[in-house]
Backbone as XML, in Angstrom:
<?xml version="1.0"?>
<chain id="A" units="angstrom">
  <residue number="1" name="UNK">
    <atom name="N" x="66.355" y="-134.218" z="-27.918"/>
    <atom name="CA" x="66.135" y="-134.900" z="-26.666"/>
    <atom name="C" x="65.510" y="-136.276" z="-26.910"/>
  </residue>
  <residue number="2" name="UNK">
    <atom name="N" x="64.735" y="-136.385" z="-27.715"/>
    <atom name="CA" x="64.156" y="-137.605" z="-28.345"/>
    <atom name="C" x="64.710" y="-138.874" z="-28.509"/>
  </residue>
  <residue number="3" name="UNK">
    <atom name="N" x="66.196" y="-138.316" z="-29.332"/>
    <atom name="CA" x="66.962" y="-138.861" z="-29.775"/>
    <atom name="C" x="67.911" y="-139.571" z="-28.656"/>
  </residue>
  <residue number="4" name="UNK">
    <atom name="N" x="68.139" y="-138.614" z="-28.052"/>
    <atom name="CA" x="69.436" y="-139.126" z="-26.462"/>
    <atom name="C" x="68.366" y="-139.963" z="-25.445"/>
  </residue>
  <residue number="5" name="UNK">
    <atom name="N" x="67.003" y="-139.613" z="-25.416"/>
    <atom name="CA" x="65.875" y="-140.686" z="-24.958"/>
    <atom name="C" x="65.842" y="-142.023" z="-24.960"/>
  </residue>
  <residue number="6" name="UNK">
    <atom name="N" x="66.189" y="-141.833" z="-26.544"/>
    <atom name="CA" x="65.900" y="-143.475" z="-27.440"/>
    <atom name="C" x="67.054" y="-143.989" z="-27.404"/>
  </residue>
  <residue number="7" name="UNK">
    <atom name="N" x="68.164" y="-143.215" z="-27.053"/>
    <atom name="CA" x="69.320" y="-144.177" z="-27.318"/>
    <atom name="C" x="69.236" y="-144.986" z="-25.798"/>
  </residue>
  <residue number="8" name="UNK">
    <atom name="N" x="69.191" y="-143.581" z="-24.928"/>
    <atom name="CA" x="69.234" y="-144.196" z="-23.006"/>
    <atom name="C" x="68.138" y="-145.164" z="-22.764"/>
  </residue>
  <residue number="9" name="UNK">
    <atom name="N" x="67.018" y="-144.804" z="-23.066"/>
    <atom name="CA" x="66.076" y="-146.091" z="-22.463"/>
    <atom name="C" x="65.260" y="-146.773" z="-23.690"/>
  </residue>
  <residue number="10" name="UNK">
    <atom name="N" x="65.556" y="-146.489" z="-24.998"/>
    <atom name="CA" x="64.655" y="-147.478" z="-26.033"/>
    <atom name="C" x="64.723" y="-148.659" z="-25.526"/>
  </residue>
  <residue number="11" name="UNK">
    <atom name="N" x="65.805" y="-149.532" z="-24.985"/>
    <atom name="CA" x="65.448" y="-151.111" z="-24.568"/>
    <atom name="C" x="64.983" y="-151.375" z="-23.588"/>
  </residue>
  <residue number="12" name="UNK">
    <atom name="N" x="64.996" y="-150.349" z="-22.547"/>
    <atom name="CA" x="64.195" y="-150.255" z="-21.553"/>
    <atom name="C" x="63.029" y="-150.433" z="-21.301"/>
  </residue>
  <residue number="13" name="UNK">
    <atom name="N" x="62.721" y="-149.403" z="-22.479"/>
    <atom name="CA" x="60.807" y="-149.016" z="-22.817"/>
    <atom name="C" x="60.494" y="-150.506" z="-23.070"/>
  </residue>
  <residue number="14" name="UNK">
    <atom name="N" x="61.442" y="-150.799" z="-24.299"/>
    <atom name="CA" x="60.728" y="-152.074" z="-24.791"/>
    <atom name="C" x="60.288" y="-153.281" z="-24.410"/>
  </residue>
  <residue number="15" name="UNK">
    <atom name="N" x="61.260" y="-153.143" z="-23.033"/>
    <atom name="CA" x="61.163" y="-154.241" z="-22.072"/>
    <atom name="C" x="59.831" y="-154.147" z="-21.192"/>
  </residue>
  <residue number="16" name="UNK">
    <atom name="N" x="60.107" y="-152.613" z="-20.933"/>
    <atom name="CA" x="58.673" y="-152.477" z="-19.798"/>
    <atom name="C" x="57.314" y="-152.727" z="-20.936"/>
  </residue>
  <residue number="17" name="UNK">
    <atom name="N" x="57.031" y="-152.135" z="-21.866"/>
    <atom name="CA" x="56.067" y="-153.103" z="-22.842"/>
    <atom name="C" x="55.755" y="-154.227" z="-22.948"/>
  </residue>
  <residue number="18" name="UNK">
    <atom name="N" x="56.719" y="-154.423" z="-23.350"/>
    <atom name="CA" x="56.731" y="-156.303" z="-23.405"/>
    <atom name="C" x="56.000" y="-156.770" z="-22.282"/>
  </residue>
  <residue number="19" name="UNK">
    <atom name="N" x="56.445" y="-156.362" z="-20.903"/>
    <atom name="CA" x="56.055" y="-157.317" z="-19.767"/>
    <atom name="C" x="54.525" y="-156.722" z="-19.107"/>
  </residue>
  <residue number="20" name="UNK">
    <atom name="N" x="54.100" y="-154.696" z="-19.451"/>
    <atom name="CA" x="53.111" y="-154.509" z="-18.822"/>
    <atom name="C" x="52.040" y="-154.678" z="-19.922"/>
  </residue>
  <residue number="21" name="UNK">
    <atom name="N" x="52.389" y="-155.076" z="-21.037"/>
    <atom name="CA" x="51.140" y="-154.763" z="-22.286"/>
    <atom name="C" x="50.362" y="-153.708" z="-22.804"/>
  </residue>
  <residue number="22" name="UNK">
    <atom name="N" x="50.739" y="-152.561" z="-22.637"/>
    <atom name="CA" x="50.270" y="-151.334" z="-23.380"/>
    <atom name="C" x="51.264" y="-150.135" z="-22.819"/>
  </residue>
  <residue number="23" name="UNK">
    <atom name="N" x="51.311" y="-149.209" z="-23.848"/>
    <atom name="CA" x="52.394" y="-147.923" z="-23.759"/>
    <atom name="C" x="51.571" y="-146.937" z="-22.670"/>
  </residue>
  <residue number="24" name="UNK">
    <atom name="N" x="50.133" y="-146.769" z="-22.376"/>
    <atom name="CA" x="49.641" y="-145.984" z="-21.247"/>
    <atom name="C" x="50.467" y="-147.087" z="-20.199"/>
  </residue>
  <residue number="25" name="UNK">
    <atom name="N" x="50.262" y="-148.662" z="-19.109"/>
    <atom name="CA" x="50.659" y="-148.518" z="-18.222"/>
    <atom name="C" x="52.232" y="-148.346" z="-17.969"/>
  </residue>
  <residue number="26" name="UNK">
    <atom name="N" x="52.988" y="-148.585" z="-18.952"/>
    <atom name="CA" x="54.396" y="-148.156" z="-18.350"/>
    <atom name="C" x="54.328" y="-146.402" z="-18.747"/>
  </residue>
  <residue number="27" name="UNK">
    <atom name="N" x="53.983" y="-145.760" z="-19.028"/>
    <atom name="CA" x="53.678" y="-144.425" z="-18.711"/>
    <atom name="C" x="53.086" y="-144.093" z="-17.485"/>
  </residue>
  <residue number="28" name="UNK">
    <atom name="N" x="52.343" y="-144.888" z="-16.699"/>
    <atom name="CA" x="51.501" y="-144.784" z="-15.086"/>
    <atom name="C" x="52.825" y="-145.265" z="-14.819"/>
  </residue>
  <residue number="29" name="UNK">
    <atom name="N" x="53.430" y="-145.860" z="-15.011"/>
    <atom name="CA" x="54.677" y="-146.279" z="-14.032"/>
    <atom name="C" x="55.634" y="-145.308" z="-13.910"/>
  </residue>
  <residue number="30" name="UNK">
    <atom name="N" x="56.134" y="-144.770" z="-15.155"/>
    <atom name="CA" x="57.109" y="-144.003" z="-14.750"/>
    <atom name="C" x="57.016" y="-142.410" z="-14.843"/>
  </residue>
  <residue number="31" name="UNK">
    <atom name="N" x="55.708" y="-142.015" z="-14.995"/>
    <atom name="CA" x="55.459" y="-140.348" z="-14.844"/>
    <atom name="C" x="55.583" y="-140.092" z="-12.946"/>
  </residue>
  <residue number="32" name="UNK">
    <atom name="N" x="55.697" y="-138.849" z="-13.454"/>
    <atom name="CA" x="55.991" y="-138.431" z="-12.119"/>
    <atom name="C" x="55.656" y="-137.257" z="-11.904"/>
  </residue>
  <residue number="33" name="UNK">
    <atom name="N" x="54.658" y="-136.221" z="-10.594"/>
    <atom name="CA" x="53.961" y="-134.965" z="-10.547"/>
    <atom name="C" x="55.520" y="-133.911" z="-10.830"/>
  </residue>
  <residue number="34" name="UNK">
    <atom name="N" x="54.344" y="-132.945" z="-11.474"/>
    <atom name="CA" x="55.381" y="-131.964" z="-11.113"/>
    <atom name="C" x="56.033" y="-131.042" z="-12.579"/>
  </residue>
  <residue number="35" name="UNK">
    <atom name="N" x="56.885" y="-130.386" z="-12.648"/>
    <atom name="CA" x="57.670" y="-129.650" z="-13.658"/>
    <atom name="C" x="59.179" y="-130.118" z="-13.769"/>
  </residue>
  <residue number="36" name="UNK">
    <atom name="N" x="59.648" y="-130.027" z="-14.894"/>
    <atom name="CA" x="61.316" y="-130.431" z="-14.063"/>
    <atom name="C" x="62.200" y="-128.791" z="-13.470"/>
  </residue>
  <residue number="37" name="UNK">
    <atom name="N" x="62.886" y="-128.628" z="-12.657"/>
    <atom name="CA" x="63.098" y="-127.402" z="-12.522"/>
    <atom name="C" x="63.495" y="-126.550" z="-13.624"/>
  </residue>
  <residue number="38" name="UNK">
    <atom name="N" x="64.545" y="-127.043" z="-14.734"/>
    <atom name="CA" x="64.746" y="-126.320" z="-15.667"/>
    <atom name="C" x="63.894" y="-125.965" z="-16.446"/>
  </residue>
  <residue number="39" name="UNK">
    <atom name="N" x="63.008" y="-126.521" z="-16.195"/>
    <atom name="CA" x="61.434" y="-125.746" z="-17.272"/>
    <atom name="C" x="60.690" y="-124.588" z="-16.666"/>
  </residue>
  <residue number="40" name="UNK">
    <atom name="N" x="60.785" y="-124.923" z="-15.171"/>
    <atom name="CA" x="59.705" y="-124.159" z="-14.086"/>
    <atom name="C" x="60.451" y="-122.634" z="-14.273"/>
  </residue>
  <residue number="41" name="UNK">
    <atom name="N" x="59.980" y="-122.108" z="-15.324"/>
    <atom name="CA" x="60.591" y="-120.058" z="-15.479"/>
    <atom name="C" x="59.521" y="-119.793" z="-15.094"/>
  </residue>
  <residue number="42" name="UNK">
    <atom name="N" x="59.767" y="-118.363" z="-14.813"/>
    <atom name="CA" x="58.948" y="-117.307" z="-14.541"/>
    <atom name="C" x="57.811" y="-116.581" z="-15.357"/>
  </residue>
  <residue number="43" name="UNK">
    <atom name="N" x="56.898" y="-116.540" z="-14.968"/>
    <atom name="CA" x="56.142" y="-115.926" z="-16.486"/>
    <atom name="C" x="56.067" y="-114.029" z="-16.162"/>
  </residue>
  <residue number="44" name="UNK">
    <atom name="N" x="56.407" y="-114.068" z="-17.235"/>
    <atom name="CA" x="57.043" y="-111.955" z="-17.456"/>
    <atom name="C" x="55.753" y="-111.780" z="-18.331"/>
  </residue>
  <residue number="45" name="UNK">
    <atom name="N" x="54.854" y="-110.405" z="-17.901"/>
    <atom name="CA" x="54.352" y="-109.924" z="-18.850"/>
    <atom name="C" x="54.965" y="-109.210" z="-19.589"/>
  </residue>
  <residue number="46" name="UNK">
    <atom name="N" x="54.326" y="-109.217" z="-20.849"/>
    <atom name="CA" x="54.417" y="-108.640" z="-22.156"/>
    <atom name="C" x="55.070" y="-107.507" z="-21.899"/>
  </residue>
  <residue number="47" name="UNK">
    <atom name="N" x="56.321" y="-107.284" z="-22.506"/>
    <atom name="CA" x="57.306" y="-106.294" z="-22.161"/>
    <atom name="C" x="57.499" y="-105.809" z="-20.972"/>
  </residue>
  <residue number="48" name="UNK">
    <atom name="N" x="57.658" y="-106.755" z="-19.871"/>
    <atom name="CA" x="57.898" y="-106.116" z="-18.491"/>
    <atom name="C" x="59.680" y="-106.042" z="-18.747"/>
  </residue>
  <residue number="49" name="UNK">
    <atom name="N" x="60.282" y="-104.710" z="-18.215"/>
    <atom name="CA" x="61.958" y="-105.316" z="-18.172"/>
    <atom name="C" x="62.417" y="-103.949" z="-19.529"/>
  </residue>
  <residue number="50" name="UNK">
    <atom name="N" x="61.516" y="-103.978" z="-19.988"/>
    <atom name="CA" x="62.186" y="-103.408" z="-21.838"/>
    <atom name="C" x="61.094" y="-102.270" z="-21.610"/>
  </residue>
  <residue number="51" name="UNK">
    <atom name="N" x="62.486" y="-101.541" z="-22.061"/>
    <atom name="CA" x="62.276" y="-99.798" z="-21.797"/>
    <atom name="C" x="61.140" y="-99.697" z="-22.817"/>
  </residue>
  <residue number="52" name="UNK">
    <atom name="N" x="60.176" y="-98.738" z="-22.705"/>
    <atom name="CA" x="59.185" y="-98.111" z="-23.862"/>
    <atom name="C" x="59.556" y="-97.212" z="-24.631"/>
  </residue>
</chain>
């Protein structure tokens, strides 16, 4: 993911650097609250589901 990151916005980043002067504020710029949905799972206890 890193990789497909750097290809999509490396000149991007570099630009927003360049113009805000440190890697925290273009990070305040472009974070955003929250989970992305494909991350947001369910949390299962410890062998819930699987027979004993």
């Amino acid at each position: 993911m890193t990789s497909c990151t750097s290809i999509s916005y490396g000149k991007h980043l570099n630009a927003m650097l360049e113009i805000e002067g440190s890697a925290e504020k273009v990070l305040k710029k472009l974070a955003r609250d929250g989970t992305p949905k494909r991350l947001d799972l369910p949390v299962v206890d410890k062998n819930e589901g699987w027979p004993k």
